[in-house]
C-alpha positions as CSV (number, residue, x, y, z in Angstrom):
1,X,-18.2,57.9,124.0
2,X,-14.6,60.1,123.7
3,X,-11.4,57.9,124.0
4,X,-8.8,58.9,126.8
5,X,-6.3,56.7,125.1
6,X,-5.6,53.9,122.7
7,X,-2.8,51.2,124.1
8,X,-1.6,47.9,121.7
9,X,-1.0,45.7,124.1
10,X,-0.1,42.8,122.1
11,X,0.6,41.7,118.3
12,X,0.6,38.5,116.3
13,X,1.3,37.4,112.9
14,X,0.3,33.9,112.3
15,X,0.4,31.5,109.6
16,X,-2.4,28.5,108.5
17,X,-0.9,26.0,107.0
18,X,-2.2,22.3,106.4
19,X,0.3,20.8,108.4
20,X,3.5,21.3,109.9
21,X,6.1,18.5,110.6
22,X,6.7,19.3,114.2
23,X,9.7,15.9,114.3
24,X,12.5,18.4,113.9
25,X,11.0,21.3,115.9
26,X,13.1,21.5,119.3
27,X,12.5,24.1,121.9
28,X,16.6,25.1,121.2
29,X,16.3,25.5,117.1
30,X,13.2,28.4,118.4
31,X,15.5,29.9,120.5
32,X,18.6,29.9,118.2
33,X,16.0,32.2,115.9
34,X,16.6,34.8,118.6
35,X,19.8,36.6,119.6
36,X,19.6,35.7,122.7
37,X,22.5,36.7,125.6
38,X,23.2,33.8,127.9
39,X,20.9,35.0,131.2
40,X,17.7,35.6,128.7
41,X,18.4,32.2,126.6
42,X,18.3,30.2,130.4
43,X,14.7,32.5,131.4
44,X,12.9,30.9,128.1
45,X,10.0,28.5,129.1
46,X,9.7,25.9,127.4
47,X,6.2,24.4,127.2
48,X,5.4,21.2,125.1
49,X,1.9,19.7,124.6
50,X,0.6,16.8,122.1
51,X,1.1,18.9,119.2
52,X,1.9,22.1,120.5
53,X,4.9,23.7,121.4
54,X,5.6,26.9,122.8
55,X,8.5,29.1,123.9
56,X,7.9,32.3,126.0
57,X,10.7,34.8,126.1
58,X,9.7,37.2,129.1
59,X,12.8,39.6,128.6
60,X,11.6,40.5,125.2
61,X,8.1,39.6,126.0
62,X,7.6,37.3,122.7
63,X,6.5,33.9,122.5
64,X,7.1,31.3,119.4
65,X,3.1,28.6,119.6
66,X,3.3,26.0,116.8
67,X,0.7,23.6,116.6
68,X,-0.3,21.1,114.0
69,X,-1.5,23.6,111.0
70,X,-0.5,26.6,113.0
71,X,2.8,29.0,113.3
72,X,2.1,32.2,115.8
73,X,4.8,34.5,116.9
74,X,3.4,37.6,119.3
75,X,5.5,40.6,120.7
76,X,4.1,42.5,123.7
77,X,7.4,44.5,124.6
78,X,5.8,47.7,122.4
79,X,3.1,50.2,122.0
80,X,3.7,51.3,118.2
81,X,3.6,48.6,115.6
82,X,6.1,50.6,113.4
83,X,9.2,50.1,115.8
84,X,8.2,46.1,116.4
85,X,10.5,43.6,115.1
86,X,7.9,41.3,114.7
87,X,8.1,41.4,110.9
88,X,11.4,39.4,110.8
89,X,10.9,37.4,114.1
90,X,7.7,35.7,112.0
91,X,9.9,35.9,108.6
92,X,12.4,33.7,110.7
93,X,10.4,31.3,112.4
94,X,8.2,31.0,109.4
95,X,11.3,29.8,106.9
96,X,13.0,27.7,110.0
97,X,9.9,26.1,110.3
98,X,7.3,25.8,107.7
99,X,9.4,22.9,105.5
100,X,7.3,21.3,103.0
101,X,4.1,22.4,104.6
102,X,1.3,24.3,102.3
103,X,0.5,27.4,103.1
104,X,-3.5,27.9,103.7
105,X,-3.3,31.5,104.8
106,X,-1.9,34.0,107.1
107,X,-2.6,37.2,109.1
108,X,-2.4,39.8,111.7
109,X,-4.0,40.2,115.5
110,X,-3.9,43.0,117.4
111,X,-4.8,43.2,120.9
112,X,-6.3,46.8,122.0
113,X,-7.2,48.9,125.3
114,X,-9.3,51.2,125.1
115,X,-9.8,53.3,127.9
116,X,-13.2,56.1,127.6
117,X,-13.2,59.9,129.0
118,X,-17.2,59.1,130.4
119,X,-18.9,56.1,131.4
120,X,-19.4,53.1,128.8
121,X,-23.0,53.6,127.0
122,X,-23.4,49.7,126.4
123,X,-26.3,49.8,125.2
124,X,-24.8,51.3,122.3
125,X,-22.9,48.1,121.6
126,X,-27.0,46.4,121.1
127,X,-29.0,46.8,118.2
128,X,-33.0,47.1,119.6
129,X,-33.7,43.3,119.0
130,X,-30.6,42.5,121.1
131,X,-31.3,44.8,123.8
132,X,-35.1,42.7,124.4
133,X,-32.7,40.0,125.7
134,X,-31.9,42.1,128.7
135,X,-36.3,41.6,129.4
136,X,-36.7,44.5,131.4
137,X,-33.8,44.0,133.7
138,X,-30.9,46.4,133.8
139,X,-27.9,46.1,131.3
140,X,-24.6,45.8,133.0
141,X,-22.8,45.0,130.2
142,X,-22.1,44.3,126.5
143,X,-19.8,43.2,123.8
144,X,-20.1,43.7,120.3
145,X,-18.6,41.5,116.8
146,X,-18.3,42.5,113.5
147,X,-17.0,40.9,110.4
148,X,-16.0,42.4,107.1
149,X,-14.3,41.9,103.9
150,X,-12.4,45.0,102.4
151,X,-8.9,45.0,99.6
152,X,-8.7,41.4,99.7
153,X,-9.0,40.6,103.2
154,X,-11.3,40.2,105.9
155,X,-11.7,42.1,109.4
156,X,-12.9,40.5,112.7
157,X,-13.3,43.2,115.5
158,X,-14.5,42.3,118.5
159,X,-14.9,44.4,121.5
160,X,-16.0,43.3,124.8
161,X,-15.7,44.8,128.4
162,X,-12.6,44.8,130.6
163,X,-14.0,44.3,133.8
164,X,-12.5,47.6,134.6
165,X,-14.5,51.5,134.3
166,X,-14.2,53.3,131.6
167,X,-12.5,50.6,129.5
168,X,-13.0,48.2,126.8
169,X,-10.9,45.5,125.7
170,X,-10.5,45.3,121.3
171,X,-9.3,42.0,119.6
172,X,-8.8,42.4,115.7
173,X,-8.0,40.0,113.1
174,X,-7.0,40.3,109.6
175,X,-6.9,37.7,107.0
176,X,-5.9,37.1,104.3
177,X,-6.4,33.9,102.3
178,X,-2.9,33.0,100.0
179,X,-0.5,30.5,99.1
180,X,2.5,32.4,99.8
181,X,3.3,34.8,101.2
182,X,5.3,38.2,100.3
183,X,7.5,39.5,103.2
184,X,8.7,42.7,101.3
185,X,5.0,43.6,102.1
186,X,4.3,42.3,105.7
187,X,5.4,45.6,107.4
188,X,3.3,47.5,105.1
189,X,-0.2,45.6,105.6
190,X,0.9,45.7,109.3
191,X,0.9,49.0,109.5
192,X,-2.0,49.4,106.7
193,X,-4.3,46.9,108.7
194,X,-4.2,48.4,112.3
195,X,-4.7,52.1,110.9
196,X,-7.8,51.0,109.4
197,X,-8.8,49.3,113.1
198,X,-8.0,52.7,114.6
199,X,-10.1,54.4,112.4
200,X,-12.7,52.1,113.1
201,X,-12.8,52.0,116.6
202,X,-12.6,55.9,116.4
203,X,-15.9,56.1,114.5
204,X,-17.3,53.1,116.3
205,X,-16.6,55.9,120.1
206,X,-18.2,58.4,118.0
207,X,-21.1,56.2,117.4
């Protein structure tokens, strides 16, 4: 398979913690973290569940999910992770936010579209013991996991079908278990962590 193009469509740094004391949490202490002009701060859902809260920002296309051991902030307004100001979005949200709470671990999700010169070879995405499953019927389609460890963290690539031609949809995770975290060097694993996805989604096309 030969790749037309490789989009991010979406970024997320989140944070596992064992809990987080939601009392003080208010949908306007999120959006203070934000420099927000008066016409965006009004346009800012506000969504507020049993131990969830969220806060979507659609001009800047970020959104601020908090749950009871969880702190996510995602960015969808850009393409290259190098010019995303997600860094110190989480760095902000993280410090407003995390209080007394320990941390359990943290990482990085990238959402992917990757869109093929020729049509999808699923069966490639089936080792022959998987491909008996399809019993002598014809395979539509296929998705594919895979879970590594690699420099201290661990990888989670999946890659499943977009319901479109010529196109897959790639969700990667990278952990990494810690007890604090280093924000000099967030930008840097970032950047470090979705090169190494490229690369192996690249050699994954190749096959």
């Amino acid at each position: 398979m030969k790749i037309k193009n490789l989009q991010l469509k979406k970024i997320n740094i989140t944070a596992l913690f064992d809990k987080i004391d939601q009392s003080l949490i208010t949908s306007e202490a999120i959006r203070d973290l934000f420099d927000l002009k008066a016409p965006e701060r009004a346009n800012t859902p506000f969504i507020e569940l049993p131990g969830t809260k969220v806060l979507i920002i659609p001009t800047l296309k970020k959104e601020v999910v908090i749950e009871p051991n969880r702190l996510r902030v995602s960015d969808a307004s850009i393409e290259d992770p190098a010019k995303s100001k997600i860094i110190s979005d989480f760095e902000k949200a993280y410090k407003a936010f995390s209080g007394k709470s320990t941390l359990r671990a943290y990482g990085y999700n990238y959402d992917i579209s990757l869109r093929l010169q020729e049509d999808i070879s699923y069966d490639k995405l089936l080792s022959s013991s998987l491909k008996t499953l399809v019993n002598g019927g014809k395979l539509l389609e296929a998705g594919a996991r895979v879970a590594y460890s690699k420099a201290g963290r661990k990888f989670d690539i999946q890659i499943v079908p977009s319901g479109q031609e010529k196109q897959l949809e790639v969700h990667a995770n990278v952990h990494y278990e810690a007890e604090k975290i280093d924000f000099t060097k967030l930008a840097k694993e970032l950047l470090a962590d979705y090169k190494e996805i490229e690369q192996a989604i690249n050699k994954f096309a190749k096959g």
